[in-house]
DSSP file (Angstrom, degrees, kcal/mol; ACC not computed):
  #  RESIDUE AA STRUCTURE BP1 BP2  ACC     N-H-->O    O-->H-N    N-H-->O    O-->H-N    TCO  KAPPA ALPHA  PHI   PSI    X-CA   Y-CA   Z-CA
    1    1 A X     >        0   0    0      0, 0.0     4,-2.1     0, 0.0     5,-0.3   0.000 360.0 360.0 360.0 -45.2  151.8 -137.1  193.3
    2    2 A X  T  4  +     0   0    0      2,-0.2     4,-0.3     1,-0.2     5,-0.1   0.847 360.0  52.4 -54.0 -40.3  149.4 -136.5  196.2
    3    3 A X  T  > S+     0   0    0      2,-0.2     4,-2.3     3,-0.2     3,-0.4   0.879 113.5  47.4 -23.9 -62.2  151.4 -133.2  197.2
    4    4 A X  H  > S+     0   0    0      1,-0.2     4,-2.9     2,-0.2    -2,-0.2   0.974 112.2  50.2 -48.0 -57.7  151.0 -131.9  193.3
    5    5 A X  H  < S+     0   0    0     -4,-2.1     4,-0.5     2,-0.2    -1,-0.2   0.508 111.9  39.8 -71.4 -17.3  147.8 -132.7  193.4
    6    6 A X  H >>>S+     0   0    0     -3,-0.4     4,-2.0    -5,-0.3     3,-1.7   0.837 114.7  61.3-111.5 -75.8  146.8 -130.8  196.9
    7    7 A X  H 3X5S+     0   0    0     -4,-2.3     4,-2.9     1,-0.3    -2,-0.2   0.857 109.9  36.5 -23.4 -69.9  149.1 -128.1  195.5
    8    8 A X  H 3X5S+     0   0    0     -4,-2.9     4,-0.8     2,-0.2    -1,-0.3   0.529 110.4  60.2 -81.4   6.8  146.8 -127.7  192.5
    9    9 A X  H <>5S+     0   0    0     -3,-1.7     4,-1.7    -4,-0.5    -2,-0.2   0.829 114.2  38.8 -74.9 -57.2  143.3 -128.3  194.4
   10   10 A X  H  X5S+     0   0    0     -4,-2.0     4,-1.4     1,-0.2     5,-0.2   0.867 109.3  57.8 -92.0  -9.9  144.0 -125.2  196.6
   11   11 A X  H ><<S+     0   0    0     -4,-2.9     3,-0.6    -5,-0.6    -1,-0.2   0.968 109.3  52.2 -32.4 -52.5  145.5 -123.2  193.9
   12   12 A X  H 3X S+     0   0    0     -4,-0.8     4,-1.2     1,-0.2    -2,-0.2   0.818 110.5  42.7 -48.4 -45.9  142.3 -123.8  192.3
   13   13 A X  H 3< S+     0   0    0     -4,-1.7     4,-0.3     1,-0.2    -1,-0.2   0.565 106.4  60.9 -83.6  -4.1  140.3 -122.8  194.9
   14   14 A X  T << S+     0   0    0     -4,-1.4    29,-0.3    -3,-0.6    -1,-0.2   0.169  98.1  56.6 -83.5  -2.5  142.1 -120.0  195.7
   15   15 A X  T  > S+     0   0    0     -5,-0.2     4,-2.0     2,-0.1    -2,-0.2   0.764 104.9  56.4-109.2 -17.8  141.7 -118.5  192.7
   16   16 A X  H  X S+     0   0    0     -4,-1.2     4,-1.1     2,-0.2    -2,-0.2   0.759  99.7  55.6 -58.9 -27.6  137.8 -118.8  193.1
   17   17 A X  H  > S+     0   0    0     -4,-0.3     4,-1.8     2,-0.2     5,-0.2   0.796 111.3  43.6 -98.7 -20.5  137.7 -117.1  195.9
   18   18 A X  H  > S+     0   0    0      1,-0.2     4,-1.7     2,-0.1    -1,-0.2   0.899 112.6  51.8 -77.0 -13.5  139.5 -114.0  194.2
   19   19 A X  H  X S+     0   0    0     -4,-2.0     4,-0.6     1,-0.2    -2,-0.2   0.802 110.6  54.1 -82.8   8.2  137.4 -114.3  191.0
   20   20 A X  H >X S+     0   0    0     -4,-1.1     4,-4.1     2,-0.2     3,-1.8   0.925 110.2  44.6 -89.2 -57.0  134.5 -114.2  193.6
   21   21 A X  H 3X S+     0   0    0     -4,-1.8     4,-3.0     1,-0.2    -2,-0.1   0.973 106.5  54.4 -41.6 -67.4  135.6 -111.0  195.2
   22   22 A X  H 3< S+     0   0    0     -4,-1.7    -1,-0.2    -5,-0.2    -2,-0.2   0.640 111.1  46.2 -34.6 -23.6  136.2 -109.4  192.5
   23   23 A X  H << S+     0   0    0     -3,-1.8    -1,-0.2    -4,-0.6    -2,-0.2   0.816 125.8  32.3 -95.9 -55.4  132.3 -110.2  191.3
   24   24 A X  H  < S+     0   0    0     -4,-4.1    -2,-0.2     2,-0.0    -3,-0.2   0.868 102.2  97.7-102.1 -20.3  130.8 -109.2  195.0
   25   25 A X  S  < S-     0   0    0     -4,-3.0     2,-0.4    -5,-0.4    -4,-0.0   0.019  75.0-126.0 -40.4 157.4  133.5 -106.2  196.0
   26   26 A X        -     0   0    0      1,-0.1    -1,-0.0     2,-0.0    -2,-0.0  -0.711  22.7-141.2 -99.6 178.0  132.8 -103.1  195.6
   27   27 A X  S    S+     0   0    0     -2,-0.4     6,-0.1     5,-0.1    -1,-0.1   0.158  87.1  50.9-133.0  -4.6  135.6 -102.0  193.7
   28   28 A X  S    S+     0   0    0      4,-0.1     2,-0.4     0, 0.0    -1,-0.1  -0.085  74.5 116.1-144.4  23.0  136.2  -98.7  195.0
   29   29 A X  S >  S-     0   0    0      1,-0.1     3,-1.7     2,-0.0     4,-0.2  -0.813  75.6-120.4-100.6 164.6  136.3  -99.5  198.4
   30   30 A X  T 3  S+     0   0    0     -2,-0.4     4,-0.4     1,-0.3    -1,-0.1   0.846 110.4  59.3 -64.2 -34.4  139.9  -98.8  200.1
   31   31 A X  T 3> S+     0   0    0      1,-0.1     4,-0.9     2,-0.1    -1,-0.3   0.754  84.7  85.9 -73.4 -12.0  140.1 -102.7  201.1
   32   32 A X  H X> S+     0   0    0     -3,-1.7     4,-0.8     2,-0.1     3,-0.6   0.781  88.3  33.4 -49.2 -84.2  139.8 -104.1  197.6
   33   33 A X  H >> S+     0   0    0      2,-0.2     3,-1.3    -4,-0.2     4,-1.3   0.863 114.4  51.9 -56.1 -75.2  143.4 -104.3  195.9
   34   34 A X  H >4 S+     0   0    0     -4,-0.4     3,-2.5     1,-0.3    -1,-0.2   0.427 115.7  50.4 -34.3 -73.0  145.9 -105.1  199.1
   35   35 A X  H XX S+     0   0    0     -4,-0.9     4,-4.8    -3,-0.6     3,-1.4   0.561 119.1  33.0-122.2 -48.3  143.3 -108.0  199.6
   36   36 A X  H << S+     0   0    0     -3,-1.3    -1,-0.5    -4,-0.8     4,-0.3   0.463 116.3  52.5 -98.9   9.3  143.4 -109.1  196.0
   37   37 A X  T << S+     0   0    0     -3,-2.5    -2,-0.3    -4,-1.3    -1,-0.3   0.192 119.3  41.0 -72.6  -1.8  147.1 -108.4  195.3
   38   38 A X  T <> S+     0   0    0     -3,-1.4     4,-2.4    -5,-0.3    -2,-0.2   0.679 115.6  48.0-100.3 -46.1  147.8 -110.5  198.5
   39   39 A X  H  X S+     0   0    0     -4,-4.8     4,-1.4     1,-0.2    -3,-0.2   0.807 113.3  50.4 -54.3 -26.6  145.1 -113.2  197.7
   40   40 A X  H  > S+     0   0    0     -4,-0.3     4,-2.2     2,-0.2    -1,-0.2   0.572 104.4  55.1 -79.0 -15.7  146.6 -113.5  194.0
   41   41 A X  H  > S+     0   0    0      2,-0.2     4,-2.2     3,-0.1    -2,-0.2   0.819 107.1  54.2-100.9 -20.1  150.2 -113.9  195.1
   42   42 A X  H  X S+     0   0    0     -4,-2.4     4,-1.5     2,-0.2     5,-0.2   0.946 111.3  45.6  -7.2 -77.7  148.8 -117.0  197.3
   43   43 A X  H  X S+     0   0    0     -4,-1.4     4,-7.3   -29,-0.3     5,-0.5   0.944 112.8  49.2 -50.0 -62.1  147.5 -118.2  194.3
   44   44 A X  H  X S+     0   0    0     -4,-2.2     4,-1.6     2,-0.2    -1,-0.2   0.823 108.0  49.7 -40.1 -50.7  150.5 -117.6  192.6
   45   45 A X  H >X S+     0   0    0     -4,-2.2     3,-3.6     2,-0.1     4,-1.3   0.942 109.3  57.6 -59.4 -79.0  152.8 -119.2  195.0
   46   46 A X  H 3X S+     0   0    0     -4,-1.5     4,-3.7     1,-0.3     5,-0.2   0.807 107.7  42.8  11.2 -73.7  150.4 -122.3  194.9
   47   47 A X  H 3X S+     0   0    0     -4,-7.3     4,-1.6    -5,-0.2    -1,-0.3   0.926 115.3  52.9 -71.7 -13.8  150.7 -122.9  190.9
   48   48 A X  H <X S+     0   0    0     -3,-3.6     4,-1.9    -4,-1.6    -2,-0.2   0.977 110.4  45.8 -74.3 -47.0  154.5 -122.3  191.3
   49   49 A X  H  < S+     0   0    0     -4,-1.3     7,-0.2     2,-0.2    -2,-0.2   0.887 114.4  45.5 -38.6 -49.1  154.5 -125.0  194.1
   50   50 A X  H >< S+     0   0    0     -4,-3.7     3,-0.9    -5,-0.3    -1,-0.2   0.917 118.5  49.9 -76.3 -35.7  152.2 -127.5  191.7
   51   51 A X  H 3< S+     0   0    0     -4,-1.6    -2,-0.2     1,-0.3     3,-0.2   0.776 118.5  35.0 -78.0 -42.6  155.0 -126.4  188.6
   52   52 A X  T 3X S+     0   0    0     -4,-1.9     4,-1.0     1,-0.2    -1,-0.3  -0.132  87.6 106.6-138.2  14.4  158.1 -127.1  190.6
   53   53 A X  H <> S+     0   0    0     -3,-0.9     4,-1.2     2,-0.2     3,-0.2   0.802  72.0  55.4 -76.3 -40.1  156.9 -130.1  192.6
   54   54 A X  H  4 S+     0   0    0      1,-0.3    -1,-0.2    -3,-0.2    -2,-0.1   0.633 116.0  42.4 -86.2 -27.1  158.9 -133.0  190.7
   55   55 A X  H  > S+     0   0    0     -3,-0.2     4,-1.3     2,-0.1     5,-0.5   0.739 111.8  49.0-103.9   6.4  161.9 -131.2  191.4
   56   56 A X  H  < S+     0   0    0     -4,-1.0    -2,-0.2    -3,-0.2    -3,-0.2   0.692 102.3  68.5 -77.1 -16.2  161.2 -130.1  195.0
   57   57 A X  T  < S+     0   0    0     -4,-1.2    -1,-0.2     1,-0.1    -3,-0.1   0.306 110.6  27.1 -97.7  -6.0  160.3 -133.6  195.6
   58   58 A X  T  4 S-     0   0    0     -3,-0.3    -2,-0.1     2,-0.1    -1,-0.1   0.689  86.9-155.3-114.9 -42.7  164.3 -135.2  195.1
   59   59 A X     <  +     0   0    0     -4,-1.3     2,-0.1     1,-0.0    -3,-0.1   0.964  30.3 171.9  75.7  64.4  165.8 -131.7  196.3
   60   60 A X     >  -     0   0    0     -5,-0.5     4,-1.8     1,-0.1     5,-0.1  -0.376  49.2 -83.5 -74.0-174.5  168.9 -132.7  194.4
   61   61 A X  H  > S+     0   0    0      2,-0.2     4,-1.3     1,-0.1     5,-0.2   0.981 129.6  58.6 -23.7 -60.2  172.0 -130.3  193.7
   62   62 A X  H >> S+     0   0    0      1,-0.3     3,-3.7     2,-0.2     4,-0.6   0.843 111.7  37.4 -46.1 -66.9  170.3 -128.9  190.9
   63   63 A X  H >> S+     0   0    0      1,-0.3     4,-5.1     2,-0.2     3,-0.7   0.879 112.5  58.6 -38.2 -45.2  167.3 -127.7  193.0
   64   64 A X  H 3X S+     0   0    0     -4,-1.8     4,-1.6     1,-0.3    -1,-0.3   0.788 110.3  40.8 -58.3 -19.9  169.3 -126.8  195.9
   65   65 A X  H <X S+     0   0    0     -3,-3.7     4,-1.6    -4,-1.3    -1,-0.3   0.638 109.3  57.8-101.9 -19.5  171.2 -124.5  193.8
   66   66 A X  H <X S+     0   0    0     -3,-0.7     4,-1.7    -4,-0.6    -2,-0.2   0.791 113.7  47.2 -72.7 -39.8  167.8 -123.1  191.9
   67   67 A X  H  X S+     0   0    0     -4,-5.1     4,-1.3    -5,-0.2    -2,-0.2   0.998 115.0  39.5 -75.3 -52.5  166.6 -122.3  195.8
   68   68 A X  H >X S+     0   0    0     -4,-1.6     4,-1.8    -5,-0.2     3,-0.7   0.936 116.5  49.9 -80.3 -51.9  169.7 -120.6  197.0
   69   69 A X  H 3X>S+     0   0    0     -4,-1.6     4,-2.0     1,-0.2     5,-0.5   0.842 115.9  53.3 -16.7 -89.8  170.2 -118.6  193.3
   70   70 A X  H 3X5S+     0   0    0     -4,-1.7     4,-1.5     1,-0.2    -1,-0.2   0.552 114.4  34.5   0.3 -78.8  166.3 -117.8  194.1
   71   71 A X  H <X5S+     0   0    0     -4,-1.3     4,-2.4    -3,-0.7    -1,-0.2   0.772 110.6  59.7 -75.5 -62.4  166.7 -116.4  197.5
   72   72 A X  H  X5S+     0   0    0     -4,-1.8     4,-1.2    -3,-0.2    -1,-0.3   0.930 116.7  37.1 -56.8 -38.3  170.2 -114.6  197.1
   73   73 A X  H  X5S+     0   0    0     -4,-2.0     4,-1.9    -5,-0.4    -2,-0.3   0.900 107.2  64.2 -79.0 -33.4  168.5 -112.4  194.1
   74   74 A X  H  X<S+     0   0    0     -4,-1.5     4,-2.7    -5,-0.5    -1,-0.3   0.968  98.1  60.7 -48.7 -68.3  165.4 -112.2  195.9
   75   75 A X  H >X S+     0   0    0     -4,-2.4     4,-0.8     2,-0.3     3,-0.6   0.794 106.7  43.3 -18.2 -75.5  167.4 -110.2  198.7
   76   76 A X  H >X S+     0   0    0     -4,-1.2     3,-3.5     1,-0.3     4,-0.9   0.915 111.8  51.8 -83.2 -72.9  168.3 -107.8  196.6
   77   77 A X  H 3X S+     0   0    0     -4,-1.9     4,-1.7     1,-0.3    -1,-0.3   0.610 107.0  55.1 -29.3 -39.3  165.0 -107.3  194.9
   78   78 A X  H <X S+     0   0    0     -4,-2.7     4,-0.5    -3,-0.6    -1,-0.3   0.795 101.2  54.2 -61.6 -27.3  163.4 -107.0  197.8
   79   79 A X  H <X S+     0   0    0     -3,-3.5     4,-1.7    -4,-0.8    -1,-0.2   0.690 107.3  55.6 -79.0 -24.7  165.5 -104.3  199.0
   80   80 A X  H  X S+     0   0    0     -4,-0.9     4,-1.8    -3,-0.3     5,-0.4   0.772 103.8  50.5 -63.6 -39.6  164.7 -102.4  195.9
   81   81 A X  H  X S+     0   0    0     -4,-1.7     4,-0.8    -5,-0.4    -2,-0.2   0.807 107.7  60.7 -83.3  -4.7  161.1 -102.6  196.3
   82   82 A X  H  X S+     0   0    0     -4,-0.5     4,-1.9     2,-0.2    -2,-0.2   0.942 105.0  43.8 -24.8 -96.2  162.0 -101.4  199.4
   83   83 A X  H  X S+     0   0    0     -4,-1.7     4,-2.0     2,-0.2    -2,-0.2   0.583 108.2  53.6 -11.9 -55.9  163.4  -98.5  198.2
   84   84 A X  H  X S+     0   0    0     -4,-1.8     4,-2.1     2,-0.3    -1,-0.2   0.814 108.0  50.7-100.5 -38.8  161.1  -97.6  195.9
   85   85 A X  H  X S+     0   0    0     -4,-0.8     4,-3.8    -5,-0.4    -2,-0.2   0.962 113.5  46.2 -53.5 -41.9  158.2  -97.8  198.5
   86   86 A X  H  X>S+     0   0    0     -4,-1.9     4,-1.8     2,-0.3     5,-0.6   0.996 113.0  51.3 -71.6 -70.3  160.3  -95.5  201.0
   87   87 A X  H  X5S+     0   0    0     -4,-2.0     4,-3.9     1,-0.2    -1,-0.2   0.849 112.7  45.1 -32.2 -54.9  160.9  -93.3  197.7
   88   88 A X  H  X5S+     0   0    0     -4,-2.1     4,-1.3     1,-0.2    -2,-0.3   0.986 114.0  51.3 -69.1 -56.4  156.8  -93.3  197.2
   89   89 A X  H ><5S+     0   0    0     -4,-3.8     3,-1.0    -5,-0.2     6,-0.2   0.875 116.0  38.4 -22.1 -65.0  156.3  -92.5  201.1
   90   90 A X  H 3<5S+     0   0    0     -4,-1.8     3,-0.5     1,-0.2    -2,-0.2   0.934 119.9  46.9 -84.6 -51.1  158.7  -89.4  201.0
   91   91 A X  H 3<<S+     0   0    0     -4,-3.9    -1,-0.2    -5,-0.6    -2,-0.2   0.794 127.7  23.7 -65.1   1.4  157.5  -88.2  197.4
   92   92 A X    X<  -     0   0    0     -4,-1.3     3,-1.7    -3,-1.0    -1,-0.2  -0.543  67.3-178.1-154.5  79.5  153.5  -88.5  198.1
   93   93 A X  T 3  S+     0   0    0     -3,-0.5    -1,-0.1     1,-0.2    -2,-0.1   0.968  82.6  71.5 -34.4 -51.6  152.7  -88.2  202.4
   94   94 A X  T 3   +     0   0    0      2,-0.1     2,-0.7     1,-0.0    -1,-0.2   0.485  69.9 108.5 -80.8  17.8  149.1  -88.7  201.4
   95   95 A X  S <  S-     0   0    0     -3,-1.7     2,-0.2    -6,-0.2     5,-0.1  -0.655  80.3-116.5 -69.7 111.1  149.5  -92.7  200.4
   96   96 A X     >  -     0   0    0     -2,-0.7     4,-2.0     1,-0.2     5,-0.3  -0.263  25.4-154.2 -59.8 114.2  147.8  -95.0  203.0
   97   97 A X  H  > S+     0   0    0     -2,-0.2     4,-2.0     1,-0.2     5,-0.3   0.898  92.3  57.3 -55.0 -34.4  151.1  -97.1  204.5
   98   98 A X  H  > S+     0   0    0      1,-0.2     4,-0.7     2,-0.2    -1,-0.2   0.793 108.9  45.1 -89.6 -14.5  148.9 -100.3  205.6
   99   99 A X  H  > S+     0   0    0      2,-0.1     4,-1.8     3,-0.1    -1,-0.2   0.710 118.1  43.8 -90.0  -6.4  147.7 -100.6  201.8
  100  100 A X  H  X S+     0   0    0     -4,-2.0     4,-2.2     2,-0.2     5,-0.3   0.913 119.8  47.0 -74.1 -30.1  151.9 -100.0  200.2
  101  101 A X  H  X S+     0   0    0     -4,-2.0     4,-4.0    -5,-0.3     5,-0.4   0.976 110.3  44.6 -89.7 -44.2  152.9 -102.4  202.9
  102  102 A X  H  X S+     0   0    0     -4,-0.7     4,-2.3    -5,-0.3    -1,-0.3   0.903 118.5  50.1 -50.4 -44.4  150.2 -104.9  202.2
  103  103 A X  H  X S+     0   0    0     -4,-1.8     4,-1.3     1,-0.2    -2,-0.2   0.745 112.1  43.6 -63.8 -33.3  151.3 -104.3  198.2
  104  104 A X  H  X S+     0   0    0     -4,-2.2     4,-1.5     2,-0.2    -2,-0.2   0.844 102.6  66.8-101.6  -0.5  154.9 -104.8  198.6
  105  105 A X  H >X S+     0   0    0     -4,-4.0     4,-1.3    -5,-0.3     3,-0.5   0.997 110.0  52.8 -40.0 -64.1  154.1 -108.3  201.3
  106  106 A X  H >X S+     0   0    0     -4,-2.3     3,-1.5    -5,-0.4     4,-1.4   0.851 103.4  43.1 -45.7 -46.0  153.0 -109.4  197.8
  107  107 A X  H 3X S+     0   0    0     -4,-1.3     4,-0.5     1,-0.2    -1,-0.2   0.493 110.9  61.0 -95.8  10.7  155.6 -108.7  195.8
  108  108 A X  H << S+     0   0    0     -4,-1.5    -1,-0.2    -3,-0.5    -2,-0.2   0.415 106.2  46.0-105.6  12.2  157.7 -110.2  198.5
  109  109 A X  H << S+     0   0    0     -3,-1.5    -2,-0.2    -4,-1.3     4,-0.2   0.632 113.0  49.1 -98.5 -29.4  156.0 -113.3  198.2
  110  110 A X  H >X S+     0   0    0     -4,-1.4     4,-1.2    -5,-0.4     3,-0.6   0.546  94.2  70.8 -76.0 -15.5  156.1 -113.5  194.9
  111  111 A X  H >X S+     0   0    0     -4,-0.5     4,-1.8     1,-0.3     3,-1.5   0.987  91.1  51.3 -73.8 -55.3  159.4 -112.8  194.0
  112  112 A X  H 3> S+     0   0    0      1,-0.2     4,-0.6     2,-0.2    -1,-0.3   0.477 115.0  48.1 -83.2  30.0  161.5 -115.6  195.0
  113  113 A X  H <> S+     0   0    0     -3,-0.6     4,-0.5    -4,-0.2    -1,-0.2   0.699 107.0  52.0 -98.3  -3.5  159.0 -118.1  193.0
  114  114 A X  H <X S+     0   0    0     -3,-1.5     4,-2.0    -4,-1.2    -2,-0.2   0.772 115.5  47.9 -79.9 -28.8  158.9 -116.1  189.9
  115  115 A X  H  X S+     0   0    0     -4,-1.8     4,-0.6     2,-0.2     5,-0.2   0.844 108.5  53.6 -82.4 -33.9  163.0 -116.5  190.4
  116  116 A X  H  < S+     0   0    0     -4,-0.6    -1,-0.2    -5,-0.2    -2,-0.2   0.651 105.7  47.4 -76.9 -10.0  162.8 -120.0  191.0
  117  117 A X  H >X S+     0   0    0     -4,-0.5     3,-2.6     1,-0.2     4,-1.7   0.814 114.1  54.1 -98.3 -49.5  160.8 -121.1  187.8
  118  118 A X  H 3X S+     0   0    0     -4,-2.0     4,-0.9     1,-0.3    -2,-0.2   0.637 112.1  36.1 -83.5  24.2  163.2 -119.0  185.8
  119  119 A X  H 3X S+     0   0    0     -4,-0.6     4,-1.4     2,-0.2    -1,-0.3   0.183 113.0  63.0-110.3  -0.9  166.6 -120.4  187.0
  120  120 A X  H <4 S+     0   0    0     -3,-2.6    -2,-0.2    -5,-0.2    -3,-0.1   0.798 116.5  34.5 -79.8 -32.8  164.5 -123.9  186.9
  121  121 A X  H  < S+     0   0    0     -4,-1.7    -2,-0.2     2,-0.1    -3,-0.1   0.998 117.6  49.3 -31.0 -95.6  164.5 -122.7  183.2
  122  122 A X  H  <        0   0    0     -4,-0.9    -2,-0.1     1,-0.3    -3,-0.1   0.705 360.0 360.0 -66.7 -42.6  167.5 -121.3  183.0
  123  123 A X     <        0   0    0     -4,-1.4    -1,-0.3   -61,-0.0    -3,-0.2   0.496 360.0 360.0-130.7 360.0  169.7 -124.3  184.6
């Protein structure tokens, strides 16, 4: 229980410290979004961690098969978002690279836990 519990303490606080950027950013400066699409998929991993804790904590079959399902599908998503950045590059030059790359780190943290609560679901 002390893991869950640590798990949801810095979730928590990690979700203060975006609603507190978001209150003292300016909002139209260039750093805003990567900072708080990378700080919110933090967060995100975090409450998936405190949600999935009671089965990460026997690692039976089931899990074990929930991670590698996770992971393999994850691949390929990731290679799509991939894609679709390289697509956004070639179709718009004037997109700053260090905020797309920063955008798709996020959704390449976030993917395999959004995959692992639904095949924790699913099976």
């Amino acid at each position: 229980m002390k893991g869950r519990k640590t798990n949801l303490v810095f979730a928590f606080i990690s979700l203060f410290i975006i609603i507190v950027y978001i209150y003292f950013m300016d909002k139209a400066a260039t750093t805003f979004w990567p900072i708080l699409i990378f700080m919110s998929s933090i967060s995100f991993n975090l409450f998936t961690s405190f949600y999935l804790y009671p089965q990460q904590k026997n690692e039976d079959e089931r899990y074990k098969m929930i991670k590698n399902k996770g992971m393999y599908y994850s691949y390929f998503m990731n290679l799509i978002y991939i894609l679709g950045t390289t697509i956004v590059f070639i179709c718009n030059p004037d997109v700053d690279p260090v905020l797309m790359l920063i955008a798709l780190l996020g959704l390449v943290f976030v993917t395999p836990s959004i995959l692992w609560i639904f095949f924790s679901k699913a099976f």
